[in-house]
N, C-alpha and C positions, 0 to 999 in steps of 0.2 A: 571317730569320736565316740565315748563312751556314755550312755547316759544309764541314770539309775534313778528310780522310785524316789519322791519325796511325798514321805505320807502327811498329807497337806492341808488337813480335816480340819485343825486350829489354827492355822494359816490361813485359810478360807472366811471361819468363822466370824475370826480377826476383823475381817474385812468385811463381812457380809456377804460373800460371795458362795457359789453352788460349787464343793468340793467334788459333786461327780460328774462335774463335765470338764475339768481339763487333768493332764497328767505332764505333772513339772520336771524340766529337768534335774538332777541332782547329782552330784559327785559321791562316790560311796563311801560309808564311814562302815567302823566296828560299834557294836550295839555294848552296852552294858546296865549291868542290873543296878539301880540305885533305889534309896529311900528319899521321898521326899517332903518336905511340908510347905503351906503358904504362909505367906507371913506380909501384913501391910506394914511398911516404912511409919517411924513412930513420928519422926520430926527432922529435921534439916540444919544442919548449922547454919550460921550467917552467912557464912560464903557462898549455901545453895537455898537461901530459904523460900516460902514456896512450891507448889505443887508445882509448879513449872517452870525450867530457867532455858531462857538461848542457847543452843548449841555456839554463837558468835560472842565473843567480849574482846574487850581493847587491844589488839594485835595479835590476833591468830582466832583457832577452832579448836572445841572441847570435839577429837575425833572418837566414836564408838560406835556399837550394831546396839546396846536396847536401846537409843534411842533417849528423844530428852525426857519425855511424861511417865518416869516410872517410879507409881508408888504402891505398888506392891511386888514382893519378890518370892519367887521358889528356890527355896535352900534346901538344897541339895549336899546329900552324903553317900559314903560307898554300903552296898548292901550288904550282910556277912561279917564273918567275925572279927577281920581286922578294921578298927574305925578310929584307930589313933598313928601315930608318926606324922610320918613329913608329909606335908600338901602342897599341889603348886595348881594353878590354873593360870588361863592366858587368853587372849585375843590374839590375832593376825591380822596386822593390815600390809595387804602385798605389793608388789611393784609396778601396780596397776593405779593401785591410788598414790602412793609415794613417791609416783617418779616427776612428777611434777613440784615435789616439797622440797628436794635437794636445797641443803645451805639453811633450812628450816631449824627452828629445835625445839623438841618435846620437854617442857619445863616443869608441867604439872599433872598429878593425876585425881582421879575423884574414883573412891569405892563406895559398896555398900559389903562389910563383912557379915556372913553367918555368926561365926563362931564367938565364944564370949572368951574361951580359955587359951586363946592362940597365945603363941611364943615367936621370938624369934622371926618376925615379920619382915618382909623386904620384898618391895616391887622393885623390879629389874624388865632392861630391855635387850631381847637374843635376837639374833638372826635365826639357829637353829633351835626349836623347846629344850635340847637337853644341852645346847652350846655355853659360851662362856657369856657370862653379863658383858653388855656395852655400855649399860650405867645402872645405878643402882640405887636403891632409896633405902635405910634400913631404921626400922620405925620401933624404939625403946618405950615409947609412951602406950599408956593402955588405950584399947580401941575398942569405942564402941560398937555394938551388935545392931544390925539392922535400921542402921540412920548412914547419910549421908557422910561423908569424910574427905577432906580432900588436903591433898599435899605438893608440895614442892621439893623437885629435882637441886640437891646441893650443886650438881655439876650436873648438867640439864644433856640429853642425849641431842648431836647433831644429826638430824635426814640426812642418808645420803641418796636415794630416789632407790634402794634395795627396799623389798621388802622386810619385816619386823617382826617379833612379838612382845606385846604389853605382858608383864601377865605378874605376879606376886609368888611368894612361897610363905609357907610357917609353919610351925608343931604344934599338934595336939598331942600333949602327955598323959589328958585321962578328962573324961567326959563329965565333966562338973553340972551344966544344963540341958537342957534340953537343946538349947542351940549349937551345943558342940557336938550335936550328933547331927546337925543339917550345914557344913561349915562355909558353903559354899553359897553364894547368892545369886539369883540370874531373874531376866524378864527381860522385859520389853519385846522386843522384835526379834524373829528369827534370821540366822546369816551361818552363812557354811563355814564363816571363818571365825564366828561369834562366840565359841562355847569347846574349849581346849581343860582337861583336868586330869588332874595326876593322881591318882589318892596310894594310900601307905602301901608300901612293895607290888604298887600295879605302873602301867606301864601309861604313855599317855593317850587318852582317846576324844578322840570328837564326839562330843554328846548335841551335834548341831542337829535340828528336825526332830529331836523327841519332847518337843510342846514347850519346852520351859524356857525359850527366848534366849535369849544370849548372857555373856556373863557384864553383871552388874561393875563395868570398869571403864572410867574414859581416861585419854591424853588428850593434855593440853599442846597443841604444835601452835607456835608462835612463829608470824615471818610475813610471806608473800603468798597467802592463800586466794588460791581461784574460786571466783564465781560462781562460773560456770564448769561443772563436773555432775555429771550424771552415767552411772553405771546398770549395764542389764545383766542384773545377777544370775537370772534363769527363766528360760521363756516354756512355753507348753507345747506336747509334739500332740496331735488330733489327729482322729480321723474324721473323713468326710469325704463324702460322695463326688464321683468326679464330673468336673464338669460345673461345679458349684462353688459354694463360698465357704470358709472355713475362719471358726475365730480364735485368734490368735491373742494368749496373754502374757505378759510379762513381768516378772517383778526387778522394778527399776529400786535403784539407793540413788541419794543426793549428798553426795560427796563437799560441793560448793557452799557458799556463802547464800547464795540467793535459792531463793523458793522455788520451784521449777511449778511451773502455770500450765507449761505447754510441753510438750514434747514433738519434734516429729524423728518418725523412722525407717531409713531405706533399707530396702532388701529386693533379694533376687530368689527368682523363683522360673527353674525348667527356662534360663534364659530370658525372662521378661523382671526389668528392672521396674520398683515403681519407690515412691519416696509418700508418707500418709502421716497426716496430722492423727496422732493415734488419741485415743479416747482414752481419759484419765477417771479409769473405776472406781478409784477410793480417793479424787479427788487431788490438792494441791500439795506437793510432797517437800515437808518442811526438810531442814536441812539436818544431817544424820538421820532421817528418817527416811522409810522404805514406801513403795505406793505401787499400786497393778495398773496399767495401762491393756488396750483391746487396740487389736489391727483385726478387720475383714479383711482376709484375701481370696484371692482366686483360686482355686483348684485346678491343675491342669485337665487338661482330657482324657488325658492316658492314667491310667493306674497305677500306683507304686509308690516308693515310699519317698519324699522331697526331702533331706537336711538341708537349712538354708542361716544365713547368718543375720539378725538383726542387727542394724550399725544404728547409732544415734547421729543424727544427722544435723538437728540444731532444737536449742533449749528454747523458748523463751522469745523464740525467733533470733538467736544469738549461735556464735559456735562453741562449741563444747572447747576447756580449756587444756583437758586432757584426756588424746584419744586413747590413751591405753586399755581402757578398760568400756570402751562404746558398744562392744561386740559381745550379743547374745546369741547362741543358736537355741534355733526354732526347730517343729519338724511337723510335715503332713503326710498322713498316708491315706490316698487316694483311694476308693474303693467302689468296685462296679455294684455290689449291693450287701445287704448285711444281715448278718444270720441270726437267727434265734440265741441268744445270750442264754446259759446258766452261770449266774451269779453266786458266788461262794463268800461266805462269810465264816469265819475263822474268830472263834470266841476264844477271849482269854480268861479263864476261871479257875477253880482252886477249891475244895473243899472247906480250907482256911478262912477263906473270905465270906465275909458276914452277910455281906451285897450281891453277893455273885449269884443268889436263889433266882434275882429278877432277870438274871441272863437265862438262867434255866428256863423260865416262864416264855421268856421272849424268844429263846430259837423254836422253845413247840410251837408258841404261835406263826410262828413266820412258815414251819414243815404245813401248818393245815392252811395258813391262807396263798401258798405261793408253791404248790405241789409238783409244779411243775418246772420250775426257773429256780428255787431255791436248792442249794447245796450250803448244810451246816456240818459244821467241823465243831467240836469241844476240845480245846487245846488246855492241857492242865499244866499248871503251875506251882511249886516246892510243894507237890504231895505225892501220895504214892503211886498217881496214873499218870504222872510229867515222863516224859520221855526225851533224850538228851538230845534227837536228832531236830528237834525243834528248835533248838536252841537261838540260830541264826536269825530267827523271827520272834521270838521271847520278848528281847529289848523292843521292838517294837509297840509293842501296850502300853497305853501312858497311864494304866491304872488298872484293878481291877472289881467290875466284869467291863471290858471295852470286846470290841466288835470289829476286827479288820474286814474289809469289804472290798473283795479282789487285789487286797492287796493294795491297793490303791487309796484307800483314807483308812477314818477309825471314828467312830464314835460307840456310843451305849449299846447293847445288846439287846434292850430292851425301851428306852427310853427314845433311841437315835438322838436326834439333837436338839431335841427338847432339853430346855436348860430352867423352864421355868413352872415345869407339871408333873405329874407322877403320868402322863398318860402313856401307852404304848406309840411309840413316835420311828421306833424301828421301818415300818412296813415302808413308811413314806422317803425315809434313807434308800431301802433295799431301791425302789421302784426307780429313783434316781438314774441310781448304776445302773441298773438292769437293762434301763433302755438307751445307753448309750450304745454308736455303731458297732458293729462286731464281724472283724474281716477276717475271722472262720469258722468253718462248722469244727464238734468234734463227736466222734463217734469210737465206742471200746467195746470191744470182750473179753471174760475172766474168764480162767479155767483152770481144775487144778491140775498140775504142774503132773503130779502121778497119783499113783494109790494112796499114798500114806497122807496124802493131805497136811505137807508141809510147805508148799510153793502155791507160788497162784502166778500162771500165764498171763500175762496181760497183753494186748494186741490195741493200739489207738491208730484213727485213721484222722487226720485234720485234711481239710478244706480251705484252699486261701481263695478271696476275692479279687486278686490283685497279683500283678506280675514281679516280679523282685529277681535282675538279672544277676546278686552281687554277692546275698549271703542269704542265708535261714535264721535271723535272729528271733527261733522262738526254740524253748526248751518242756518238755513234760516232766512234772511233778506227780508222785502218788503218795497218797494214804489211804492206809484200813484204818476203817473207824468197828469200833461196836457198840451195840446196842445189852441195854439189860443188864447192864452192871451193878450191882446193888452198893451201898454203904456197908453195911453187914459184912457181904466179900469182899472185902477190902481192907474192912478195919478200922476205916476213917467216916465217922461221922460229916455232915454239913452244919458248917456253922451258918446262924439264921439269926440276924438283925432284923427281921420282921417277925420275929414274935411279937407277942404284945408288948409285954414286959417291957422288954430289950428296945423297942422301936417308939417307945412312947414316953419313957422314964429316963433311960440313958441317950436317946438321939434326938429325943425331942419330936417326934413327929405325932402322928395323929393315925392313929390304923383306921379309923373311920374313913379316912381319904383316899386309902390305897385300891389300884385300881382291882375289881373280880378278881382277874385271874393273878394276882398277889395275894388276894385274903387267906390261901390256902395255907400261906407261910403264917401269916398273923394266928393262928392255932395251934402250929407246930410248933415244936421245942427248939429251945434255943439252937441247939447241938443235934440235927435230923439224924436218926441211925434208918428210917424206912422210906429211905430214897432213890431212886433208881436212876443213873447217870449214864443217855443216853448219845449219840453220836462221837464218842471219845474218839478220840486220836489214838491209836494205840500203836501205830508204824508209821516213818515217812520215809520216803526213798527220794534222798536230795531231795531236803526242801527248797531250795533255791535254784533249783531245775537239773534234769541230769544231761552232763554234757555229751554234746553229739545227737541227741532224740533225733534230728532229722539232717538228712545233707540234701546236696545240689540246689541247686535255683529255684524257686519257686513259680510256680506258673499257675496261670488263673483255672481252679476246677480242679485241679489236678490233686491226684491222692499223695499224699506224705506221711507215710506209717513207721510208727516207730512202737518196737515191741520189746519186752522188758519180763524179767522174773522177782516176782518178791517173793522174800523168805520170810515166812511167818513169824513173829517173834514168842517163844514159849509163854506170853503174858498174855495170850491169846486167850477166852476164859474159854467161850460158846464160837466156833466155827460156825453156826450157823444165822450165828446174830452178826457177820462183820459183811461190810460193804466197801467195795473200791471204789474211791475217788479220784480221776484223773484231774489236773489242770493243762491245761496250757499256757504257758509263760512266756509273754513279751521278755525274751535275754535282755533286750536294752531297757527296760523299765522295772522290769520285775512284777509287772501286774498279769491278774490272770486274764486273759483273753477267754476264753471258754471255759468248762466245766462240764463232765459227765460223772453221773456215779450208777453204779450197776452191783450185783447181785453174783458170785463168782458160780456159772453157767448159762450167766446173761450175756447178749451182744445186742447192740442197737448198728452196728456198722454194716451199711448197706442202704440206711434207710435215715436220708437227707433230709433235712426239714431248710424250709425258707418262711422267710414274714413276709406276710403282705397285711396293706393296710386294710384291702376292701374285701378280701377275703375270709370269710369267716367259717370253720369247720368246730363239730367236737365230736369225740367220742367219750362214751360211756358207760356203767352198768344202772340194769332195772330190772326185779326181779330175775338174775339171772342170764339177762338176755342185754348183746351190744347192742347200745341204741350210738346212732351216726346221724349227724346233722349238719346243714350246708346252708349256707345265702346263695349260694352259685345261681347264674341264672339258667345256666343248663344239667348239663348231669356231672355228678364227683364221684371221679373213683377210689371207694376204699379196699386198702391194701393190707389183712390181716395177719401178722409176721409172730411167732411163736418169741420166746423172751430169747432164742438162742438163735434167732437172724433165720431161721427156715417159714418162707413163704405157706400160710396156710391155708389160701384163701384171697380172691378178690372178684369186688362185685361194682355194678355201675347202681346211684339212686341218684333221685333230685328230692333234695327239701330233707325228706327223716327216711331212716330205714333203722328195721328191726332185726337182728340176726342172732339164732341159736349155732354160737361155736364151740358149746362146752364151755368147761371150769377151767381154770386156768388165768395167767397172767399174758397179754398179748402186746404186743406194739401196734399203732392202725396207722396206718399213714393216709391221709385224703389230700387229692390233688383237684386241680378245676384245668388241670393243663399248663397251666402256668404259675401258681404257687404251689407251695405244699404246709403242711401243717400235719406234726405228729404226737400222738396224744398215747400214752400209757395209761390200761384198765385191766382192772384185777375184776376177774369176774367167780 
């Protein structure tokens, strides 16, 4: 079974929940560029008026993913230069929920359109997106923009218990408003099968998981609708320590008639079956509406990785009316201990973007307060330091400046998830991640390739915690980033919404309020030319991991080294401003597991680092000279290692010690015998 990344960060939000502690299952989609804007719902015809109507009315159910409370919408349109022709968008509902509706009929539907200049309109229902209609509505009368609208099927589509799609088509012949440039409406809740769009000579894609909820479209199925139906759309795979407890979430739909109060859920695990009244996180989950549930389970003893199936077992204290769709997988991966985390965070910025000065702000800050676990990436977007191999991860930014974080969620680059201050909110996101479990080390060294200083050797060694007799589901990613880039050399100015001018007169805000390390911008011109754009992206080799990085089985300790050559790309400015970053990549998630970044003549491999709680070492510089320091209660030995993995040096202290090693960059490693802890100093 295949699982992939859902970057979950507004999903969380949604909910009030902690985006860095679980990682969702998710089926994989194509990423694509759009424009988009918000826009709050004006008013409601009679049929829906009301901030809120029942998903239930006189013989049947309004079926949809945003859900019933949606009054405001993001309309959406295609990026680039074709933005008129034919349009279609769609929902899916499959044969998981419909096989229960046979004999049913869909009679009516309810939208909310973007566009003001549509033509040629008609909702239809396929079995395949590009199949033939099995019934069709086609709508002559003009439609209004961003309100409520709802209709009736002349000849109404009959269930057959197959799966469907709802979805509409129209033209746009030429962009008259501003609304025919966002034509498409969506909110509410997110769903994998929520958010289907076709736009002019493209092809069709899932735009499910990139923040904007589903698309603004319900059917009415009239007939013999169940009660009880509850669906686990996708549960969380964790890791955690074995021998212990692990918590397990899910996001459940409510398909039924009735409110779902209660849930319970069996599952098996390493042969021990157990059945648990699960814990409902976001509370009583109305009907077409979505909700997270928690299971504590056990951890086995032994290490490695568990997939296992959540079944819904009974609603309400009731049986479920249709088990098609009962079955979520879950997954645990077992770990005998966890390693030292670097954290990578991948900013999406632009020269273009007015906002984007405060992501500059926020990754310096994050290099000086996290010098040791932070890894920043500068990922450029439609300017002249975008690079194409990025691309696969592009769509993924739901704005810009955003901030992916291992891959694994997304907020501000500067903000974090502060939504309601100008403060720097970033650190408290990073630290989140950071300290989640982490079942390997990883360790690199660059070199160059030969004389000419056009290749760079790269050599990584990972570390697993855990035994895995089946496959190596982790893949290595790299990029060279540089340093010292100017605007100047480039050609491209930064655009700066914090000037004064620009930030106080046209956006409305207050420069008095922004925080220090903003104020820099509020002096500067609108248009920066004497700017220096540091950690860019400037090569990535498979960003989305390279296949094969490692073979055979995995066994606990054991080295798995995977070595690779990059070819420098001639947009290289300073050779000696570029840094390799390696990732390590969960294959089945796409998040990064670990992080190293090095210096091409540098190696840390050789030289293991572990966490311990009560353990505390540092090293560092004072005039000159390494100073080393320990809580241990007996003696730590430090292990002086030159930046190219050759031992220089080791010595036994308790408490501080003082040592002349020369100038230079060094690696220390201190041990008390049983942890280890390793610190880089530039002396």
């Amino acid at each position: 079974m295949e699982r992939r990344l859902l970057l979950s960060a507004m999903f969380m939000a949604a909910f009030g929940l902690t985006a860095g502690a679980q990682t969702w299952y998710k089926t994989p989609q194509k990423q694509q560029h759009l424009k988009q804007v918000e826009k709050t719902l004006q008013s409601r015809n009679s049929e829906v008026a009301g901030q809120m109507f029942a998903p239930q009315a006189e013989g049947g159910l309004w079926y949809s993913y945003c859900g019933s409370n949606v009054t405001g919408v993001s309309c959406v349109g295609p990026a680039g230069d074709v933005n008129v022709g034919h349009f279609e968008a769609a929902i899916y509902f499959p044969e998981s929920m419909m096989s229960g509706l046979a004999g049913n009929k869909l009679t009516k539907v309810r939208i909310v359109l973007g566009a003001d200049s549509e033509s040629n309109f008609t909702f239809w229902v396929r079995e395949e997106l590009d199949g033939e209609n099995l019934a069709s509505l086609d709508i002559t009368e003009d439609m209004e923009s961003i309100k409520w609208l709802e209709y009736e099927f002349e000849n109404p589509y009959e269930v057959t218990g197959k799966g469907f799609y709802l979805g509409y088509s129209f033209d746009l012949d030429e962009l008259n408003t501003e609304n025919d440039e966002y034509p498409i409406a969506c909110g509410g809740n997110n769903n994998d099968n929520g958010l289907y769009v076709k736009f002019p000579e493209g092809e069709w894609n899932s735009l499910a998981g990139e923040g904007m909820g589903s698309l603004v479209l319900m059917g009415f199925i009239e007939g013999n609708i169940p009660d009880i139906d509850a669906s686990i759309d996708i549960a969380t795979y964790n890791r955690a320590m074995t021998g212990g407890e692990c918590e397990i979430q899910a996001m459940v739909s409510n398909n039924g008639a009735e409110t779902i109060n209660s849930i319970d859920i069996a599952y098996e695990i390493d042969g021990k079956k157990e059945v648990q009244s699960a814990t409902m996180l976001t509370g009583p989950i109305a009907t077409m509406e979505q909700g997270v549930i928690s299971l504590m389970v056990d951890v086995p003893a032994e290490s490695g990785q568990y997939i296992f199936d959540l079944t819904v077992d009974k609603v309400n204290g009731k049986t479920d009316e249709n088990d098609m769709n009962d079955k979520g997988q879950a997954g645990i991966l077992g770990i005998t201990k966890s390693s030292p985390r670097k954290t990578v965070i991948e900013e999406g910025t632009g020269t273009w973007c007015g906002w984007c000065p405060r992501g500059i702000a926020g990754m310096e800050k994050m290099a000086e307060l996290y010098p040791d676990n932070f890894v920043g990436i500068a990922i450029h977007v439609d300017d002249i330091l975008e690079i194409e191999d990025y691309a696969p991860l592009i769509g993924s930014f739901t704005g810009f400046p955003s901030a992916l974080i291992d891959r694994l969620g997304i907020t501000d680059p500067y903000l974090g998830d502060n939504a309601t201050s100008l403060d720097f909110g970033l650190g408290d996101v990073f630290e989140g991640y950071n300290a989640r479990l982490c079942e390997a080390s990883l360790e690199m060294s660059a070199e160059w390739a030969d004389d000419s200083q056009t290749a760079i050797d790269v050599t990584s060694v990972a570390r697993f915690n855990f035994n895995n007799a089946e496959s190596v589901p982790y893949k290595m990613t790299y990029v060279i980033v540089e340093d010292g880039i100017t605007a100047e050399s480039i050609g491209e100015a930064q655009a700066n919404y914090y000037n004064e001018l620009l930030y106080s007169f046209l956006m409305g805000g207050d420069p008095d309020a922004l925080p220090e390390d903003l104020q820099r911008f509020r002096n500067a011109e609108a248009s920066i030319t004497d700017i220096t754009f540091n950690d860019v992206a400037v090569a990535v080799y498979d960003c989305m991991g390279i296949e094969g990085s490692f073979e055979g089985v995995i066994e606990e300790g054991a080295e798995k080294t995977h070595t690779y050559t990059l070819n420098l790309p001639e947009t290289v400015r300073d050779k000696n401003n570029i840094t390799v970053i390696g990732m390590l990549l969960d294959d089945a998630t796409g998040e990064v597991v670990n992080a190293e970044e090095i210096k091409v003549g540098e190696s840390t491999i050789g030289i293991e680092e572990t966490a311990s709680g009560t353990f505390k070492a540092d090293a560092s510089a004072a005039n000159g000279m390494l100073v080393v320091t320990s809580n241990a209660a007996g003696t730590t030995m430090a292990q002086v290692y030159t930046m190219d993995g050759v031992l220089a040096g080791s010595f036994e202290f308790a408490g501080q010690a003082v040592l002349n090693v020369g100038r230079g960059a060094y690696i220390v490693r201190l041990t008390d015998g049983s942890n280890v802890i390793v610190k880089k100093v530039l002396l």
